[in-house]
C-alpha positions as CSV (number, residue, x, y, z in Angstrom):
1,X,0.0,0.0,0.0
2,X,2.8,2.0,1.3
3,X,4.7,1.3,-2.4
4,X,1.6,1.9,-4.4
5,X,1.1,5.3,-2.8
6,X,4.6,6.3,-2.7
7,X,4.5,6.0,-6.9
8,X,0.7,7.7,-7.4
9,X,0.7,11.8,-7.2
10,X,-0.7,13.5,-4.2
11,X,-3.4,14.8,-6.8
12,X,-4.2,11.5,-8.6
13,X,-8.0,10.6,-8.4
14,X,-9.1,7.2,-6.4
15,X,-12.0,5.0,-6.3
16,X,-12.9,7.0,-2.9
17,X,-15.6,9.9,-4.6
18,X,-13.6,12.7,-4.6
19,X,-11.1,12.0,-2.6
20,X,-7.3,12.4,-4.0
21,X,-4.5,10.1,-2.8
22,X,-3.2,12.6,0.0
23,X,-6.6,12.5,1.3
24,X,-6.8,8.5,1.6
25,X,-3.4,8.4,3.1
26,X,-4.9,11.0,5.4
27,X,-7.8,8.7,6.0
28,X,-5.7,6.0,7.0
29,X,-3.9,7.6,8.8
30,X,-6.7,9.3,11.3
31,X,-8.4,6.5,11.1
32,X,-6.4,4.5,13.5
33,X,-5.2,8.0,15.8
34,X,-8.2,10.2,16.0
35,X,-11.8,9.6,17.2
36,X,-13.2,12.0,15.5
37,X,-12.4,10.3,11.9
38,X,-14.2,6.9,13.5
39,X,-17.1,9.4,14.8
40,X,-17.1,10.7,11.1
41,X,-18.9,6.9,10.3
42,X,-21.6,7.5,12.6
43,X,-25.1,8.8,10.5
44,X,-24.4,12.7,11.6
45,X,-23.8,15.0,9.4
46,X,-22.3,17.5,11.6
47,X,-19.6,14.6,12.6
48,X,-19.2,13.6,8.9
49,X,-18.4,16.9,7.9
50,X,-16.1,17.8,10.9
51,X,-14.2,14.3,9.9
52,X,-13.8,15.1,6.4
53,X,-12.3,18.7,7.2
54,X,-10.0,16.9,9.2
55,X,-9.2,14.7,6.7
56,X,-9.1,17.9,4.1
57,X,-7.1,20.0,6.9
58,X,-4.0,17.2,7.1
59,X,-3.7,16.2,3.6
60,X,-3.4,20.2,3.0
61,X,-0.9,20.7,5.8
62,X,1.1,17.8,6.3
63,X,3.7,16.5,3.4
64,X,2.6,14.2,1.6
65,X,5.7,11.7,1.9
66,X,5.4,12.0,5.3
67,X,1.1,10.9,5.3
68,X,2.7,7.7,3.2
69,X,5.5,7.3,5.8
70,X,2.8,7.5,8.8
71,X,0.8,4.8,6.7
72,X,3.4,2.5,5.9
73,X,4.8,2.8,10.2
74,X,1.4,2.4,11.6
75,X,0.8,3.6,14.9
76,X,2.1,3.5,18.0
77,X,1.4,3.9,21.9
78,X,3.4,6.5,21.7
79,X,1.9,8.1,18.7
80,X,-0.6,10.5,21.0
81,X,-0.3,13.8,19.3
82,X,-3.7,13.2,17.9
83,X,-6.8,15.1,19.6
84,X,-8.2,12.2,21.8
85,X,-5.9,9.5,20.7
86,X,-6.7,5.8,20.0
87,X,-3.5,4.8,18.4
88,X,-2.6,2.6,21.4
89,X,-5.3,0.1,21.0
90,X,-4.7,0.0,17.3
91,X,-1.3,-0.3,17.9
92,X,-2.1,-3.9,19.0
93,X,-1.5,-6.6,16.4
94,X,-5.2,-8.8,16.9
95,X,-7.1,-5.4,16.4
96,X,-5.2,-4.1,13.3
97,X,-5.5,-7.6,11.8
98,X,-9.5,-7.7,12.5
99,X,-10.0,-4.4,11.3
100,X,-7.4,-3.3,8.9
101,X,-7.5,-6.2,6.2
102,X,-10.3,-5.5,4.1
103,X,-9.8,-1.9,4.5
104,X,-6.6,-1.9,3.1
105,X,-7.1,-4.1,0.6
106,X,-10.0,-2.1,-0.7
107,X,-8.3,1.1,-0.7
108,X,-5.3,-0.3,-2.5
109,X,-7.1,-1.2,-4.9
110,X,-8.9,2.6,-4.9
111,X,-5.5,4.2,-6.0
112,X,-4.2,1.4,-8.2
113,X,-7.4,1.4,-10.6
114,X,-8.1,5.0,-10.4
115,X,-5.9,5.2,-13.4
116,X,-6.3,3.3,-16.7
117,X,-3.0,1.2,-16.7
118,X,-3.4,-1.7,-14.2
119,X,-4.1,-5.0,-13.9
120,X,-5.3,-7.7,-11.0
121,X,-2.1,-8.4,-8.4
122,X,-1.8,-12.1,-8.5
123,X,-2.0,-13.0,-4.7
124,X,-0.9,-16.0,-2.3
125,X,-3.9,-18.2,-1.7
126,X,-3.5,-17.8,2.1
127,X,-4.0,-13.9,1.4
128,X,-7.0,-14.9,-0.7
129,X,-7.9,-16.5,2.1
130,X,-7.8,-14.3,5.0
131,X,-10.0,-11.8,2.5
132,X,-12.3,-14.1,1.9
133,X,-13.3,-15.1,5.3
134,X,-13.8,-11.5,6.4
135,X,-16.1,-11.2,3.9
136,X,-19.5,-12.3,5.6
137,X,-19.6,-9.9,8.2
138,X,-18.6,-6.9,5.8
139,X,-21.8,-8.4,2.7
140,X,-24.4,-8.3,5.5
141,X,-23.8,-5.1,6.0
142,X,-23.3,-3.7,2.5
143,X,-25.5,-6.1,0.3
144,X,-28.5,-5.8,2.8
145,X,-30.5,-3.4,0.3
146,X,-29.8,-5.5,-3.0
147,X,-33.4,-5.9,-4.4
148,X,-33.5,-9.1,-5.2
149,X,-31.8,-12.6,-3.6
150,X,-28.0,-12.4,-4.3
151,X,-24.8,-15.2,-3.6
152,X,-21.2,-14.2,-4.4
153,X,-19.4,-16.8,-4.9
154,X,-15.9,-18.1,-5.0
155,X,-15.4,-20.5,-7.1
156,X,-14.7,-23.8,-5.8
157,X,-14.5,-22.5,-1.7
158,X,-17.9,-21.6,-0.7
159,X,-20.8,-18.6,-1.4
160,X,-22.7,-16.0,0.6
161,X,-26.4,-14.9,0.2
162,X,-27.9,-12.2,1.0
163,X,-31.2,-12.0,3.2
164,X,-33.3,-11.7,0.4
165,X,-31.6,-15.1,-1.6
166,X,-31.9,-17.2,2.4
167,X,-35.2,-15.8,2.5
168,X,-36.5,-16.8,-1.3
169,X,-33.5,-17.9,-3.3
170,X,-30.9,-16.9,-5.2
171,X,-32.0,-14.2,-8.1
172,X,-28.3,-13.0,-9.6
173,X,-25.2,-15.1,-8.5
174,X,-21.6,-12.9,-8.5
175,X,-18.6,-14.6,-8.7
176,X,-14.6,-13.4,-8.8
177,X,-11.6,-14.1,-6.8
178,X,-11.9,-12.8,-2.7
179,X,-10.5,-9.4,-3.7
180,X,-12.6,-8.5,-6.6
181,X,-15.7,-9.6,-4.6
182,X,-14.7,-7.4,-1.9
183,X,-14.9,-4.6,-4.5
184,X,-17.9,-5.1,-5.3
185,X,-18.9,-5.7,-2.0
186,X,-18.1,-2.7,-1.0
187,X,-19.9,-0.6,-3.7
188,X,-17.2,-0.9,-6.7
189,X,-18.9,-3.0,-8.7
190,X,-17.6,-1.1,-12.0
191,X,-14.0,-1.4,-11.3
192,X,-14.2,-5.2,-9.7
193,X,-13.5,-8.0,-12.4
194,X,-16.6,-10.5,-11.9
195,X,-19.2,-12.0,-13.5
196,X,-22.7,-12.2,-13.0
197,X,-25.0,-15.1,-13.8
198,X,-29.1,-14.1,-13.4
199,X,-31.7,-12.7,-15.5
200,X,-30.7,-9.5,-17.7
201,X,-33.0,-7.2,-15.6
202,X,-32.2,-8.5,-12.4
203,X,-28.8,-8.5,-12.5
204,X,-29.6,-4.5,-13.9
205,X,-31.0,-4.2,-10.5
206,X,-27.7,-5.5,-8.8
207,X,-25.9,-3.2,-11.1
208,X,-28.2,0.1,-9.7
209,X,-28.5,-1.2,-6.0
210,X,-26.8,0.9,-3.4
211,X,-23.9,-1.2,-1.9
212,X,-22.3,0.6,1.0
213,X,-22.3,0.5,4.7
């Protein structure tokens, strides 16, 4: 990740709206030292905003090589210079491998398709892997207002449904490798290399659903 952002401009567009690659590294980066980017999730508007001038304020302020370097070093119970700190418990291994994975891997993949010259990184199966099983947790959340009863699948190790497809069946099935899946999990279905199996108009009402925490 570190690499990937070290190569892309602090200008370059991502997958992440509007969001350039200073301001991702500046996500990542508050995201594991400030409460205030974590209270930014919450449905608040007020907090939303505040996090996102925060996020807007550091990638203005702070130089970019130095956002990549705090990325790359993660943090530290020492790192407390953050307004109510929480780098200390994310400093612990267990938490940043629960909670870091997917996140990571999604945004990787945010700078290194923004542009129009890449192609899928070839990973280890184990990494496949460890994607893969966080996966449930993250497509109940995400895939819970897909219109229709929905499995993604990867081939040859296993598929999740949806509510709807436990509830009445599967409509549409989606199937990739664990990383692409994430994508589209996660509400980048256009960028994710999958395929989709289902009638023409449901699958158009996969396409259009809203996939997103």
């Amino acid at each position: 990740m570190a690499e990937t952002l070290r190569c892309a401009d602090p200008h370059a567009p991502t997958l992440c709206g509007d969001w350039r690659a200073a301001q991702l590294a500046a996500h990542l980066v508050l995201r594991e030292r400030s409460l205030l980017e974590l209270a930014g999730r919450a449905p608040v508007e007020q907090l939303r905003r505040a996090a996102e001038h925060r996020i807007d304020e550091l990638a203005a302020t702070e130089a970019y090589g130095d956002l990549v370097d705090a990325v790359e070093r993660g943090p530290s119970w020492r790192d407390l210079r953050w307004p109510v700190p929480v780098a200390p418990l994310w400093a612990l291994p267990p938490v940043r491998e629960a909670a870091n994975l997917l996140e990571y891997v999604i945004h990787h993949e945010d700078v290194r398709r923004a542009g129009a010259a890449w192609t899928p990184r070839a990973l280890p199966v184990d990494r496949q892997m460890a994607v893969w099983k966080k996966l449930p947790l993250a497509a109940l959340m995400t895939l819970r207002k897909v219109p229709v009863g929905l499995e993604v699948a990867w081939p040859g190790h296993g598929a999740l449904r949806n509510a709807r497809a436990r509830r009445g069946g599967v409509v549409v099935r989606v199937t990739g490798e664990p990383v692409e899946l994430a994508l589209f999990a996660s509400g980048r279905a256009a960028h994710a290399r999958v395929e989709y199996d289902g009638e023409a108009a449901d699958v158009a009402l996969v396409r259009r659903a809203e996939i997103a925490l």
